[in-house]
C-alpha positions in Angstrom: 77.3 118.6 65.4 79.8 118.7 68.4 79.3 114.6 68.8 80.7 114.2 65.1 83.9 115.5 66.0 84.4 112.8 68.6 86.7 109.8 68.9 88.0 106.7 71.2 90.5 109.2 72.8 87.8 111.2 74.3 85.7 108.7 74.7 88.6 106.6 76.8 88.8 110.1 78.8 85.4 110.5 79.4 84.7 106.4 80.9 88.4 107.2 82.8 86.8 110.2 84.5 83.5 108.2 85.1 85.6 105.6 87.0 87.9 108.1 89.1 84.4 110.2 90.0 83.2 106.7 91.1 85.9 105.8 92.8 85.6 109.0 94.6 82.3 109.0 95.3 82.7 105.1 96.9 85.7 106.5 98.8 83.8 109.4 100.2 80.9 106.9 101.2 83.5 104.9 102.9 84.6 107.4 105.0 81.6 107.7 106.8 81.4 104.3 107.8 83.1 103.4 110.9 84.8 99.9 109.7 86.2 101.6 106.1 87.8 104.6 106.8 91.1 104.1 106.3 89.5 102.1 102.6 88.0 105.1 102.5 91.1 107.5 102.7 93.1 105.0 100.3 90.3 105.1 98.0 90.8 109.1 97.9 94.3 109.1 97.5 93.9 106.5 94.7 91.5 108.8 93.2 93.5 111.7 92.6 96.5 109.1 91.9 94.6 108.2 89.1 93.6 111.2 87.7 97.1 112.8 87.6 98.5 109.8 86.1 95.8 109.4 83.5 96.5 113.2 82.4 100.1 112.7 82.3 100.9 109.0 81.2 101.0 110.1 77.1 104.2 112.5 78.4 106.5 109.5 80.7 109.1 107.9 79.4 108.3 108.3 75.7 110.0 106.6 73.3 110.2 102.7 72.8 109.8 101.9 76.2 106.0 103.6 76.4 104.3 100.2 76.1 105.5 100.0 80.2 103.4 103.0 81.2 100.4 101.7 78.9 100.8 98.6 80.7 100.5 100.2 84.1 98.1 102.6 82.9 95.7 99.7 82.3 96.8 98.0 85.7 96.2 100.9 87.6 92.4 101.9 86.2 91.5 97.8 86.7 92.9 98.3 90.0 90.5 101.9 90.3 87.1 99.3 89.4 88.4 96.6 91.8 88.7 99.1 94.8 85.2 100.8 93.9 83.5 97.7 93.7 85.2 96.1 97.0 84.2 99.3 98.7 80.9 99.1 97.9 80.4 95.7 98.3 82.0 95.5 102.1 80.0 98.8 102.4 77.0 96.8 101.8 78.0 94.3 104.4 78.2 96.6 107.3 75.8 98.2 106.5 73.7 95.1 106.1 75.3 93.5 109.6 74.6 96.8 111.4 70.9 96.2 110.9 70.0 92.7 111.7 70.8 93.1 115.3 68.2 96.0 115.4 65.7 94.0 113.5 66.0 90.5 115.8 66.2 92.7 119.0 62.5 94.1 117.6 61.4 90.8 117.1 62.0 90.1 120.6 59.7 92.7 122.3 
C-alpha cells in the first residue's frame, strides 16, 4: 500500500504545499479587490518565494551552521499563514464594508 511507505518528510511537504497553494489562492483573491492589490501581488511573490525556498533549504549552507536556515525556514512558512490569514480576514472587511452602504441606502427607499 502506497500510504505505508510514507513518513513526516512527505507529510511536512505535503501541509508546506497546502499552505503555499493557500497562500496563492488568498493572494490571487486579493488581487481582485480594489483596496488589496498590492497584498495581493506581495502575497504572490511570497508564494513562489516560499516554494523555491522550501525545495531548496535541505541544500544552503550545510554543515553546522544549518540550524540558521531551519530557523528561517520555520519563520518564513509562519510568516506564509500570517499573510493568508491577514488577507482573508481584511478581505472579509471590504468586502463586508462595501455592502452595508448598499443595504442602508435600500432601507431608505
Amino acid at each position: 500500500i502506497w500510504i505505508a511507505n510514507i513518513d513526516l518528510t512527505d507529510i511536512h511537504l505535503l501541509f508546506g504545499l497546502l499552505v503555499t497553494l493557500g497562500l496563492l489562492v488568498m493572494s490571487i483573491i486579493a488581487l481582485t479587490a480594489r483596496g488589496l492589490r498590492i497584498w495581493g501581488l506581495v502575497g504572490v511573490v511570497y508564494a513562489v518565494i516560499l516554494l523555491i525556498f522550501g525545495e531548496s533549504q535541505s541544500n544552503i549552507l550545510a554543515g553546522h551552521l544549518h540550524w540558521l536556515i531551519q530557523a528561517l525556514h520555520t519563520l518564513i512558512g509562519i510568516g506564509a499563514i500570517v499573510l493568508t490569514g491577514f488577507l482573508g480576514a481584511r478581505y472579509r472587511t471590504l468586502k463586508r464594508g462595501e455592502a452595508k452602504p448598499e443595504a442602508s441606502s435600500q432601507a431608505l427607499y
